[in-house]
C-alpha positions in Angstrom: 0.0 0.0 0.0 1.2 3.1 -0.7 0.0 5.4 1.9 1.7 2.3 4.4 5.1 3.4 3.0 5.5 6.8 2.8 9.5 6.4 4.4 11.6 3.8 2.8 14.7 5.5 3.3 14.7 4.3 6.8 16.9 1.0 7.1 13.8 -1.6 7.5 14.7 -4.9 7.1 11.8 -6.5 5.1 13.1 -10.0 6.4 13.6 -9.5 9.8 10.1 -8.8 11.9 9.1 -6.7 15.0 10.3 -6.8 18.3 10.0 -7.5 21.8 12.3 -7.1 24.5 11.3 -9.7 27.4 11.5 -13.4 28.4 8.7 -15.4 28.9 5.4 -14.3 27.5 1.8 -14.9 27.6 -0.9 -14.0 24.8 -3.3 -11.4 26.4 -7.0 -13.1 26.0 -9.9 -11.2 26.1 -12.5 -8.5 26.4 -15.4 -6.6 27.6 -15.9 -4.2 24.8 -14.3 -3.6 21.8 -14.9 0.1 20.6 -13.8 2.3 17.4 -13.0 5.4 16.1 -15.5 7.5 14.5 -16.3 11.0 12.4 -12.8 12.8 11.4 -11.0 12.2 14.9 -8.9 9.8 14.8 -8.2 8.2 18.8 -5.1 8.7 20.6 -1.6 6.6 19.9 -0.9 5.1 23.1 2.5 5.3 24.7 5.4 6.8 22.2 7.0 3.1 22.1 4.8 -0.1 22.2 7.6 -2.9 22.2 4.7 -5.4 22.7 2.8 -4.0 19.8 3.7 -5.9 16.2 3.2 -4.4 12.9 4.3 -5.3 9.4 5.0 -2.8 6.4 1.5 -2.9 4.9 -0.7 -1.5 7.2 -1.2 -4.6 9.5 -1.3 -5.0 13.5 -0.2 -8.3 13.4 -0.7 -9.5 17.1 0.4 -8.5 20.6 1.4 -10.1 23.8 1.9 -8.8 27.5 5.0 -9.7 28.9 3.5 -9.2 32.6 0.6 -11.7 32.2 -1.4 -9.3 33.9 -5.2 -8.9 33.1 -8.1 -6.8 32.7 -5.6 -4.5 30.1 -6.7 -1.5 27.8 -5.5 -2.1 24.3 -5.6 1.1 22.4 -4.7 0.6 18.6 -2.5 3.2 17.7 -3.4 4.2 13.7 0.4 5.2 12.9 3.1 3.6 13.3 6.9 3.6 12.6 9.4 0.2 12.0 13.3 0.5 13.0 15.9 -1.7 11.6 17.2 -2.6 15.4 18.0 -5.8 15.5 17.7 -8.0 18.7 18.2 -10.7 20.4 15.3 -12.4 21.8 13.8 -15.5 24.1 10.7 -16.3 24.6 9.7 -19.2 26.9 5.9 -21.8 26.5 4.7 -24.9 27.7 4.5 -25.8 24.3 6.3 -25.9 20.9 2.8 -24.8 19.1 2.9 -22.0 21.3 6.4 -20.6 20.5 5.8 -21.4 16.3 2.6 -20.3 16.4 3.6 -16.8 18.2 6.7 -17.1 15.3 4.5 -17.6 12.6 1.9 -14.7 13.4 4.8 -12.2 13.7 6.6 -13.4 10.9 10.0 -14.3 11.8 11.8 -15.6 9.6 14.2 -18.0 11.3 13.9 -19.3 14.9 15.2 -21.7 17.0 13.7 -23.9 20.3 16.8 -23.6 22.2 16.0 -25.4 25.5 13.8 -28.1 27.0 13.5 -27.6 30.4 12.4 -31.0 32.0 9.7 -33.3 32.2 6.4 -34.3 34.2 5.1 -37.6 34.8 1.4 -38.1 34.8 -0.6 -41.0 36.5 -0.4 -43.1 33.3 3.2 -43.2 33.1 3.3 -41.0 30.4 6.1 -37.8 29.8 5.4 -34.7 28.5 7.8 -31.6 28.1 6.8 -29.0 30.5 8.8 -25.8 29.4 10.7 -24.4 26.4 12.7 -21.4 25.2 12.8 -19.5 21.2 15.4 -17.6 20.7 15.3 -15.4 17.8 15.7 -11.8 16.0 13.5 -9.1 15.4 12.5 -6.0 15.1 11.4 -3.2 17.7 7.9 -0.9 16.5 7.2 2.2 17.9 4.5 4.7 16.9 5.3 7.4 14.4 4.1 8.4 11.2 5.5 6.3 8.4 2.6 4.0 8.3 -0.9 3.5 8.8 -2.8 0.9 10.7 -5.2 -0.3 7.9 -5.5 -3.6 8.8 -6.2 -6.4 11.8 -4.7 -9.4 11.3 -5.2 -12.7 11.4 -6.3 -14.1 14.4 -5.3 -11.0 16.0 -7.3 -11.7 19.7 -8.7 -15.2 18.9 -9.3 -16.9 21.7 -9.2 -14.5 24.2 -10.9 -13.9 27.3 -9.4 -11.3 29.7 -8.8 -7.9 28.1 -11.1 -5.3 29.1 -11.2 -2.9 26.0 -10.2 -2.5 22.8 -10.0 0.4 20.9 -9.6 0.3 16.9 -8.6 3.3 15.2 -11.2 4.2 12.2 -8.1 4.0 10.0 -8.5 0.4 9.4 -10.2 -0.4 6.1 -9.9 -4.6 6.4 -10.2 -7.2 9.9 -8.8 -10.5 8.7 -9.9 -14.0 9.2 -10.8 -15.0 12.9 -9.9 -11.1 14.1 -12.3 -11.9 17.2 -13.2 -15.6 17.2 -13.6 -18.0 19.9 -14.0 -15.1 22.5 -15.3 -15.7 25.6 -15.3 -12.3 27.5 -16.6 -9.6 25.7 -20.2 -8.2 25.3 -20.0 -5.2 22.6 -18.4 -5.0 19.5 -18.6 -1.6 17.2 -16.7 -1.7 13.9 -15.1 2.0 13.0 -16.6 4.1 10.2 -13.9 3.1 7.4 -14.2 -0.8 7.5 -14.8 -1.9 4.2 -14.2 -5.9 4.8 -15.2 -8.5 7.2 -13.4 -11.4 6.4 -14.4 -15.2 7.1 -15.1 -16.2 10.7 -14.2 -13.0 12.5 -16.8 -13.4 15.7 -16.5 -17.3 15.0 -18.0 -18.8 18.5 -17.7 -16.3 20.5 -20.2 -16.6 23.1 -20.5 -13.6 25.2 -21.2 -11.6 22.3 -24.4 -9.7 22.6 -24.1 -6.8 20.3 -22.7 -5.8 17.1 -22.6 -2.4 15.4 -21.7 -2.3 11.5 -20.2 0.7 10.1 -22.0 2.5 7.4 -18.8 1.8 4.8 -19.0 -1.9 5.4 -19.4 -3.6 1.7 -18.9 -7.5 2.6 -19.1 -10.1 4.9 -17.3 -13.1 5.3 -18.6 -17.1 5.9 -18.9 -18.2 9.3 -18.0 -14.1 10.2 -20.9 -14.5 13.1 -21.6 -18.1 13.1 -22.2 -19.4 17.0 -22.5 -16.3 18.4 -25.6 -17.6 20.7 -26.3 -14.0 22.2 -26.8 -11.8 19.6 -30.2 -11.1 19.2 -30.1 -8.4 16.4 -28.1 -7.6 13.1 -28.7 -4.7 11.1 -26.6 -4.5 7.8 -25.8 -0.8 6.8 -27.0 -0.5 2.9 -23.4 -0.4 2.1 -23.0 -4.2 2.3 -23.1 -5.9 -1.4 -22.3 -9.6 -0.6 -22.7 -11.6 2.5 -21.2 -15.5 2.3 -22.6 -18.3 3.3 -23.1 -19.0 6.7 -22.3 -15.7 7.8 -24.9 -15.8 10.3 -25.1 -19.4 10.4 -26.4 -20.9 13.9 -26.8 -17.8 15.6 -29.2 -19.6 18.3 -30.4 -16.1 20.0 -31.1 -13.9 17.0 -34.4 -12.6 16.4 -34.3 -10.0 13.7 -32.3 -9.0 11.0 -32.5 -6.2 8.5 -30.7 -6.8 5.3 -29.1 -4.2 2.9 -30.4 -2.7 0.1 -27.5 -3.3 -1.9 -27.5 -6.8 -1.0 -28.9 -7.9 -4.5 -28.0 -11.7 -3.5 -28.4 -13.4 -0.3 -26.0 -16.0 -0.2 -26.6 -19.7 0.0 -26.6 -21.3 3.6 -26.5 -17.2 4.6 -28.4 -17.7 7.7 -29.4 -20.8 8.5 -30.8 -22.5 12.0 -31.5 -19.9 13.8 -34.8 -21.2 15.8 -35.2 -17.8 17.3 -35.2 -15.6 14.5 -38.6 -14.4 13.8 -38.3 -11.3 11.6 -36.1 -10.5 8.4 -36.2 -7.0 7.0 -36.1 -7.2 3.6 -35.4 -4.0 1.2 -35.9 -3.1 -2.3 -33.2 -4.4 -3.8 -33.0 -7.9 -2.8 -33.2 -10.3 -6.0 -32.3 -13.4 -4.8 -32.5 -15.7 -2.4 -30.0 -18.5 -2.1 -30.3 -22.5 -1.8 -30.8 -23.1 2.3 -30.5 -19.3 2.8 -33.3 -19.8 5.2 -33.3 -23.2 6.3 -34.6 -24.4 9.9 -34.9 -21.0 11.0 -38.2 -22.6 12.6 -39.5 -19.2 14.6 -39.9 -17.4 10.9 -44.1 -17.4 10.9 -44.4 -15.1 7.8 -42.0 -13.5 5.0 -42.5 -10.2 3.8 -40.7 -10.5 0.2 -39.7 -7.0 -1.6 -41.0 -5.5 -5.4 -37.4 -6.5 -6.4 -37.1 -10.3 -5.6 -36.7 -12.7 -9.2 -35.3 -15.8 -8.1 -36.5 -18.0 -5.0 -33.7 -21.1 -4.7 -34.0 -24.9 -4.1 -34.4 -25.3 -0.3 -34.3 -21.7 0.9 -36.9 -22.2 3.8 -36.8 -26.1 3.9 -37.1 -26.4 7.6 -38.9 -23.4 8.2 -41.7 -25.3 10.5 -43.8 -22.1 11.5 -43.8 -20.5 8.3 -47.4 -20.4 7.6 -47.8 -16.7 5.6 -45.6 -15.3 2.2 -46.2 -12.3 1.3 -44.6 -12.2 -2.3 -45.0 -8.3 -3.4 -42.5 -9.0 -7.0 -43.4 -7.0 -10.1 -43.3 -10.3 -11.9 -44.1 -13.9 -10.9 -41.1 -15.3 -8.6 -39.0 -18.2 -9.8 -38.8 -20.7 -7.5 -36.7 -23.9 -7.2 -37.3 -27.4 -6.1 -38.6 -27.5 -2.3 -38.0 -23.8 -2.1 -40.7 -23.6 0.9 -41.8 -26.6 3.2 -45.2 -28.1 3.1 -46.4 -26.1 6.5 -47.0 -22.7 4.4 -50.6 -22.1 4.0 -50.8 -19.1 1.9 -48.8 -17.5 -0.8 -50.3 -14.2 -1.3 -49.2 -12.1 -5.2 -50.1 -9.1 -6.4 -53.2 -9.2 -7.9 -52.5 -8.6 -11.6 -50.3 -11.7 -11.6 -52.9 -14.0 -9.9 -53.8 -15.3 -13.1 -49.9 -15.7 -14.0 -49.0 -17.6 -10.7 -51.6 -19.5 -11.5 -50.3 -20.9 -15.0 -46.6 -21.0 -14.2 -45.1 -24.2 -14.4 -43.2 -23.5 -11.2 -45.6 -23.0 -9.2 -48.4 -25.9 -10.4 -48.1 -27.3 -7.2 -49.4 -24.9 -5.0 -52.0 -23.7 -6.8 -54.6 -24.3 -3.9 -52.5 -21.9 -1.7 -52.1 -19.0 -4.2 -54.2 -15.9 -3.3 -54.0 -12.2 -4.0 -52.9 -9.9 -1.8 -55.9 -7.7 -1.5 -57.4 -11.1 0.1 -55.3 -10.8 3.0 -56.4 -11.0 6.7 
């Protein structure tokens, strides 16, 4: 990115990877809420030098530990940042080798080594496991400054975790990367910043104390699985921004109960959100055209659907499992394709528009529901 490397006369070695100055470590897990920057004001940089901060040359805030393994900590994202070429010696000590590669990998060092083994315990079975071990390596110290600019989250970036209290992201960052938040057990609240474009695959994966989510108006996509198993989330609203969801981005989402899709969201993605037994209204806009195959399925609350001017294209299976649908409400210009099994059996009424009763009833498609066909200005 260019705006991420505005200073490459400084000696940064492209190789070598950020720094931290400490032995042992532990990965700081968790949250209460996670906030962001808004409006033209960006937040605060934290401390003028953030030796447990990591960063790469394109923009990313690749991961973080405390060297303390103290608790309850503020993280504050700074949105600029500088690299320096010094180049240290450091050790890091786990209780396992994934651990120590792992932490490696998501920092990108490029060479390492596990230097020690410490001992061994014995468990009741008679069997041996290591119980401590040492990475020594080189790398590189980051420090705030002005040479780049935190665009992205990365990777995994607070998977996992369970004991930070806030978070802070700077309304610079335009992309959060695969698993950003997943498998977090600690936090409530979650607000994107005005200036996130992408929501990449299984960002809230599983995390189970999430109760609310707040999508920025500059949002355009959404990942699969991005808010799969998130239990306690009872509402989504997706800013008319967002063109394409994936499948299963809401997928299992056992608490939700409404969600109001964009306008721009022309095509509801198979398996979008699927089993959601609580989910009893979805706010559809003008501008929805199709639905996927399973988009809907065994969302059993879902009693009637209240389908837009715009809709074409009903897929195979898109409310199969829908055992409380009893009412659609299909308001389409034209007569709605459907697929095979597109509804279940349980629907009692289909209502049109009324100068395409006549249509509905002479379209192949729909021959076999003939007897539930009705026009709209028949409704209860």
């Amino acid at each position: 990115m260019e705006e991420n490397k505005s200073s490459k006369t400084k000696s940064l070695s492209i190789t070598m990877i950020l720094l931290a100055i400490v032995v042992g470590f532990g990965f700081l897990i968790g949250l209460a809420q996670i906030t962001g920057g808004s409006g033209s004001t960006l937040p605060p940089d934290p401390n003028p030098e953030i030796s447990n901060y990591y960063f790469d040359d394109e923009g990313r805030f690749l991961t973080y530990f405390n060297s303390e393994k103290s608790y309850g900590l503020d993280i504050n994202i700074p949105h600029t940042y500088s690299l320096t070429a010094t180049k240290v010696d450091m050790q890091m000590e786990s209780g396992s080798i994934s651990e120590l590669t792992n932490f490696a990998t998501k920092i990108k060092v490029k060479t390492f080594t596990i230097t020690d083994i410490s001992g061994y315990v014995q468990n009741g079975n008679y069997q041996y496991y290591r119980t401590r071990y040492r990475m020594d390596f080189k790398a590189r110290k980051t420090i705030t400054g002005t040479d780049y600019t935190t665009t992205i989250l990365g990777k995994d970036l607070f998977a996992n975790s369970s004991s930070v209290k806030t978070i802070t992201i700077p309304n610079t960052v335009k992309t959060v990367e695969y698993g950003a938040f997943s498998g977090m057990h600690g936090h409530k609240e979650l607000v994107f910043p005005e200036g996130v474009e992408t929501i990449e695959n299984a960002v809230c994966f599983h995390s189970s104390m999430l109760e609310r989510v707040v999508l920025p108006s500059t949002l355009k996509y959404i990942g699969g699985q991005a808010f799969e198993q998130c239990p306690k989330i009872q509402e989504i609203i997706l800013p008319d921004s967002v063109e394409r969801i994936s499948g299963s981005s809401f997928d299992r989402m056992t608490g939700l109960k409404t969600i109001t899709l964009s306008k721009n969201l022309a095509t509801i993605a198979n398996y979008a959100i699927t089993s959601c037994p609580n989910l009893t209204t979805v706010n559809f806009k003008e501008g929805n055209y199709t639905i996927g195959e399973r988009a809907f399925q065994n969302c059993s609350a879902l009693t009637e659907v209240n389908l837009p001017t715009t809709l074409t294209t009903i897929n195979a299976r898109a409310f199969e499992g829908c055992t409380s649908l009893n009412r659609v409400i299909l308001n389409a210009n034209s007569v709605v394709e459907i697929k095979s099994n597109s509804f279940p059996a349980n629907v009692e009424k289909f209502y049109v528009r009324d100068e395409l009763y006549n249509q509905y009833l002479e379209s192949a498609a729909w021959s076999g529901l003939t007897d539930k066909i009705a026009k709209i200005s028949e409704m209860n």
